[in-house]
FIKOLZA-1660 file (N, C-alpha, C; in steps of 0.1 Angstrom, whole numbers, plus 5000, padded with zeros to 4 digits):
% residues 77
   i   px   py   pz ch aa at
   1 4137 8891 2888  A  X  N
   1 4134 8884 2876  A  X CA
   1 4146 8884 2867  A  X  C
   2 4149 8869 2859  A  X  N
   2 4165 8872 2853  A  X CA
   2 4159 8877 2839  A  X  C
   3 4168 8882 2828  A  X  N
   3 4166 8883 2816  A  X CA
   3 4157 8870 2809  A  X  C
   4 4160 8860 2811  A  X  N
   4 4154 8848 2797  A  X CA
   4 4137 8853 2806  A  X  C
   5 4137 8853 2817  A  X  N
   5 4123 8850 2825  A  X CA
   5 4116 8867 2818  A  X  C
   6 4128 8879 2816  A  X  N
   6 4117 8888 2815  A  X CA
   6 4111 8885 2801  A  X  C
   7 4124 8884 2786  A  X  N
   7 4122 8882 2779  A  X CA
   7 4109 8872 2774  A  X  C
   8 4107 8858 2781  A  X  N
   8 4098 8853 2781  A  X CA
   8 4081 8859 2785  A  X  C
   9 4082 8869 2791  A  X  N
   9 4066 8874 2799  A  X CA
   9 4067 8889 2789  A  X  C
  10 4076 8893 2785  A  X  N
  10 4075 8901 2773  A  X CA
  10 4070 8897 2762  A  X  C
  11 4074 8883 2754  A  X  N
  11 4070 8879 2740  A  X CA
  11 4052 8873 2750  A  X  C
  12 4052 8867 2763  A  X  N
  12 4038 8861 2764  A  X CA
  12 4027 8876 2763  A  X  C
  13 4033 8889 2767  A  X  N
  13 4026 8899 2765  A  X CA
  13 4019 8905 2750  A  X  C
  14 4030 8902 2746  A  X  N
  14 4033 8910 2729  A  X CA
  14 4020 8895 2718  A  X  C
  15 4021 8885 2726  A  X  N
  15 4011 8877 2718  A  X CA
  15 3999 8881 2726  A  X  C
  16 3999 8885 2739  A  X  N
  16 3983 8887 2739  A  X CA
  16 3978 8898 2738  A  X  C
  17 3987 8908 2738  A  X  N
  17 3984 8922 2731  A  X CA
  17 3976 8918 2714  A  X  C
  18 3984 8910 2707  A  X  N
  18 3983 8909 2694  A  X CA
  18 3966 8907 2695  A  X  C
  19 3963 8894 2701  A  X  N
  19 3950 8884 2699  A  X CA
  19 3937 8894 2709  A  X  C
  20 3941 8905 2716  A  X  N
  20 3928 8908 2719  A  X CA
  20 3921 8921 2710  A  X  C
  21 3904 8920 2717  A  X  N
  21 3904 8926 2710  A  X CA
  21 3890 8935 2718  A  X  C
  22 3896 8937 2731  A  X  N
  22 3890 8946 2745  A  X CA
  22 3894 8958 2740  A  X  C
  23 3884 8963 2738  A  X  N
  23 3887 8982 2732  A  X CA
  23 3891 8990 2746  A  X  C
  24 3885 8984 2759  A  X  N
  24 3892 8993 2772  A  X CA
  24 3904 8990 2771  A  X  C
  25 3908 8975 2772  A  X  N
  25 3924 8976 2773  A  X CA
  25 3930 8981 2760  A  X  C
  26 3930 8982 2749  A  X  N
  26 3937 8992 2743  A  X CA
  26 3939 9007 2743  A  X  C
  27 3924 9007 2747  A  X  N
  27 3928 9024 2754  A  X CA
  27 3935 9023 2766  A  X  C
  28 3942 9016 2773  A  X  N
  28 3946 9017 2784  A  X CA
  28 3961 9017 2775  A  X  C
  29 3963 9009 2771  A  X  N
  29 3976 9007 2764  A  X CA
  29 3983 9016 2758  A  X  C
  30 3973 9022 2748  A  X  N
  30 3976 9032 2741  A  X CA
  30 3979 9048 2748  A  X  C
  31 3976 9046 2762  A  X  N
  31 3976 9057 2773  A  X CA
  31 3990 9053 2778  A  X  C
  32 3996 9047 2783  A  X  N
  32 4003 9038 2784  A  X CA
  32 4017 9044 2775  A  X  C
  33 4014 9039 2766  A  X  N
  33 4024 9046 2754  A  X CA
  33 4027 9053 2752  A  X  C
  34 4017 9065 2752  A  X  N
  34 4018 9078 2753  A  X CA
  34 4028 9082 2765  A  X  C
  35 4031 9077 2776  A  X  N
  35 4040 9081 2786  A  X CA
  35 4051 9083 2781  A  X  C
  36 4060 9097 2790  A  X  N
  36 4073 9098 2787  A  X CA
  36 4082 9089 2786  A  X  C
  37 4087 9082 2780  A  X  N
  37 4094 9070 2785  A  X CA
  37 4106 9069 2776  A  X  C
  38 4114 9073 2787  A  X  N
  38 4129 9076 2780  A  X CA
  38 4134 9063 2775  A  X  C
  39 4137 9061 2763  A  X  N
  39 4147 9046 2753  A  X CA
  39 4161 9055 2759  A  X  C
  40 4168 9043 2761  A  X  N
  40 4181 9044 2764  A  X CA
  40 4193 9044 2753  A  X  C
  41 4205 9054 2750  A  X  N
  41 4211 9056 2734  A  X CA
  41 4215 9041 2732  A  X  C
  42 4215 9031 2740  A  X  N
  42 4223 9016 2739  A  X CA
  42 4213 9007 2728  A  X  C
  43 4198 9014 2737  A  X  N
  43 4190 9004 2731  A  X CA
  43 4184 9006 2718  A  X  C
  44 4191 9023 2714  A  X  N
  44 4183 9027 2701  A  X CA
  44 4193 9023 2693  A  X  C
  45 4206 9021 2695  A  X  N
  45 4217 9020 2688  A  X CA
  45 4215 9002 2688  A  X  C
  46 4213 8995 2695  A  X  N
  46 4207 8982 2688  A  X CA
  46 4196 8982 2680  A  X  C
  47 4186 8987 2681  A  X  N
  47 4178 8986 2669  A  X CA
  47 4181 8984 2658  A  X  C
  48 4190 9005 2657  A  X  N
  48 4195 9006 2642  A  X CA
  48 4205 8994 2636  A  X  C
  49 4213 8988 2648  A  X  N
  49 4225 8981 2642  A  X CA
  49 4215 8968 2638  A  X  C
  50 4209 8964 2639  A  X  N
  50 4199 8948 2635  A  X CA
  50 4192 8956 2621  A  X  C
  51 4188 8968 2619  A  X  N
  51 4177 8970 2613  A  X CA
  51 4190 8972 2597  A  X  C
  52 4204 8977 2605  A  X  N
  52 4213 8978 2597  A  X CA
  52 4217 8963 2587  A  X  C
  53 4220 8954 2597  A  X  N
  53 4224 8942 2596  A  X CA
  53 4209 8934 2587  A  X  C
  54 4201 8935 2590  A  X  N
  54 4190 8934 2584  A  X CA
  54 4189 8936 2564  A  X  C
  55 4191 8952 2564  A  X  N
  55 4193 8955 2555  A  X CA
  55 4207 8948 2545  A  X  C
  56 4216 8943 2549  A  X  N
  56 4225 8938 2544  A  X CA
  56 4225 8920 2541  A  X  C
  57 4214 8917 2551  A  X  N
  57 4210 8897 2543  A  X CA
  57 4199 8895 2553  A  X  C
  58 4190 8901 2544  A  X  N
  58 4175 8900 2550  A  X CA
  58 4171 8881 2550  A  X  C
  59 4180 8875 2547  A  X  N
  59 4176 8861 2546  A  X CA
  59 4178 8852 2561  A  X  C
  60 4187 8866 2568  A  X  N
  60 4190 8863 2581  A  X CA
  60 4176 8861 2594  A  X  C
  61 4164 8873 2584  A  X  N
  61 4155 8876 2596  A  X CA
  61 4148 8860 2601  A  X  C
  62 4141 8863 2610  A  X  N
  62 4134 8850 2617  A  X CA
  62 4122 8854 2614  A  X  C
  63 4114 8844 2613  A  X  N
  63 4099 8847 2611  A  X CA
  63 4095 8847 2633  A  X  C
  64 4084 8857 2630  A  X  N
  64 4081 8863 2648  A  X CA
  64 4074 8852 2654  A  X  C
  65 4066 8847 2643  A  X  N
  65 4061 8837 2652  A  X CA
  65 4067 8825 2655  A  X  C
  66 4075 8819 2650  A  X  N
  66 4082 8814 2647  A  X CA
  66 4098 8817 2659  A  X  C
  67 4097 8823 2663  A  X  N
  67 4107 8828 2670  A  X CA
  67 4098 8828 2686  A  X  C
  68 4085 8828 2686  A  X  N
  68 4080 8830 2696  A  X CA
  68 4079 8812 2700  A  X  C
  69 4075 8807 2689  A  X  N
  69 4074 8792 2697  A  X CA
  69 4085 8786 2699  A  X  C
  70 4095 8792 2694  A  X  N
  70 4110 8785 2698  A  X CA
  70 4114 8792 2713  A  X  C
  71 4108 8806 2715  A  X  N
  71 4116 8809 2727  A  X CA
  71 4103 8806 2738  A  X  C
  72 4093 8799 2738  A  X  N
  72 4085 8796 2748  A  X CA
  72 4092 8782 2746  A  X  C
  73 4094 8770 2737  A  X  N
  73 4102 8762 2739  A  X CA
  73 4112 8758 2744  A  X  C
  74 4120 8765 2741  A  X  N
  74 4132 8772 2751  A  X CA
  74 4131 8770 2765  A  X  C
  75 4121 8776 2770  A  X  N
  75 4121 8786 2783  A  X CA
  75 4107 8771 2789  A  X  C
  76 4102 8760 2784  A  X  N
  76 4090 8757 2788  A  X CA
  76 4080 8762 2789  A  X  C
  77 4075 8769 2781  A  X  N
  77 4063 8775 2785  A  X CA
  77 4052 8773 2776  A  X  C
% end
């Protein structure tokens, strides 16, 4: 799987995470999360540097949904 293809089944995940509203799958999820799951220092140090940059011209952010129909656009989907 290349990046745009994971990135895309990532945001199709994160929207249907949002819209359900199956209390087994959340408990599964929330089990899920709970796992050890080591973040890598690259990917924490991106966060901070956006959340950084963020803080400096918030006029920059993207609205989410709005970023979601542009990147299923993007991608066809």
């Amino acid at each position: 799987m290349n990046i745009p293809e994971l990135q895309a089944d990532k945001l199709d995940l994160i929207a249907w995470i949002t819209k359900t509203e199956d209390p087994d799958l959340i408990e599964k999820l929330k089990r899920i999360q709970k796992e050890n799951i080591k973040i890598p220092q690259w990917q924490i140090e991106e966060v901070n540097k956006r959340l950084t940059n963020l803080d400096y011209d918030p006029e920059k952010a993207i609205d989410f949904d709005e970023m979601i129909i542009g990147l299923k656009e993007k991608h066809g989907l």
